[in-house]
Residue, then its C-alpha position, 0 to 999 in steps of 0.5 A: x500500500x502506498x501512502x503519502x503524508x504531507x505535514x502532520x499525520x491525520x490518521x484516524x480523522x473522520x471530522x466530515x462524519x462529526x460534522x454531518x451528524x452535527x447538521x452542518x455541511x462539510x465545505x467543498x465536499x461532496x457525499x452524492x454525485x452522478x447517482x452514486x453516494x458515500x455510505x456512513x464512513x466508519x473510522x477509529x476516534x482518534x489519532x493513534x488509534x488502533x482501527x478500521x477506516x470502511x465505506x461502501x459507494x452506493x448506487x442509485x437503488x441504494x446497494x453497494x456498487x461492486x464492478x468498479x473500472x481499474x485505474x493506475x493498477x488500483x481498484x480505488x485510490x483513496x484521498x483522506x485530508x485533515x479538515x485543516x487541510x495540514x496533511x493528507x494519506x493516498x491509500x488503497x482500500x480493499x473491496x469486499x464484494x460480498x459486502x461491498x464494502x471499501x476497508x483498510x487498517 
């Protein structure tokens, strides 16, 4: 798995999760798009905590999309930023397709 971190380590962070259960809009992002949605992400609580990061992409009928095209040799190519936009992780989740789900440690 490659990853890249540029400034601090925001390992764990899921600050749009908080946000959107808190009623606010998260700025400059966006959780539908072309019929496709982000499902409830699930992540560990903080920084240095031991965990799983899992999401699943949901289509149009509200089922997890799994037939993805391939791109760059990856199935996903993930982009996990600080909400202070002081550092980011470029990881590769793993599909489970009885599930559907996207998971990385």
């Amino acid at each position: 798995m490659s990853t890249h971190n540029q400034g601090h380590s925001n390992e764990g962070q899921h600050g749009g999760e908080e946000q959107q259960a808190a009623g606010q809009a998260v700025a400059g992002v966006s959780l539908s798009a072309d019929g496709f949605a982000l499902s409830p992400v699930k992540a560990p609580m903080g920084t240095g905590t031991e965990g799983e990061l899992s999401f699943q992409v949901l289509g149009q009928d509200g089922q997890p999309v799994i037939e993805f095209a391939r791109e760059h040799d990856k199935d996903l190519h993930l982009i996990v930023v600080r909400s202070d936009g002081a550092g980011f992780r470029h990881v590769h989740p793993v599909l489970d397709e009885g599930t559907g789900t996207w998971s990385l440690p």
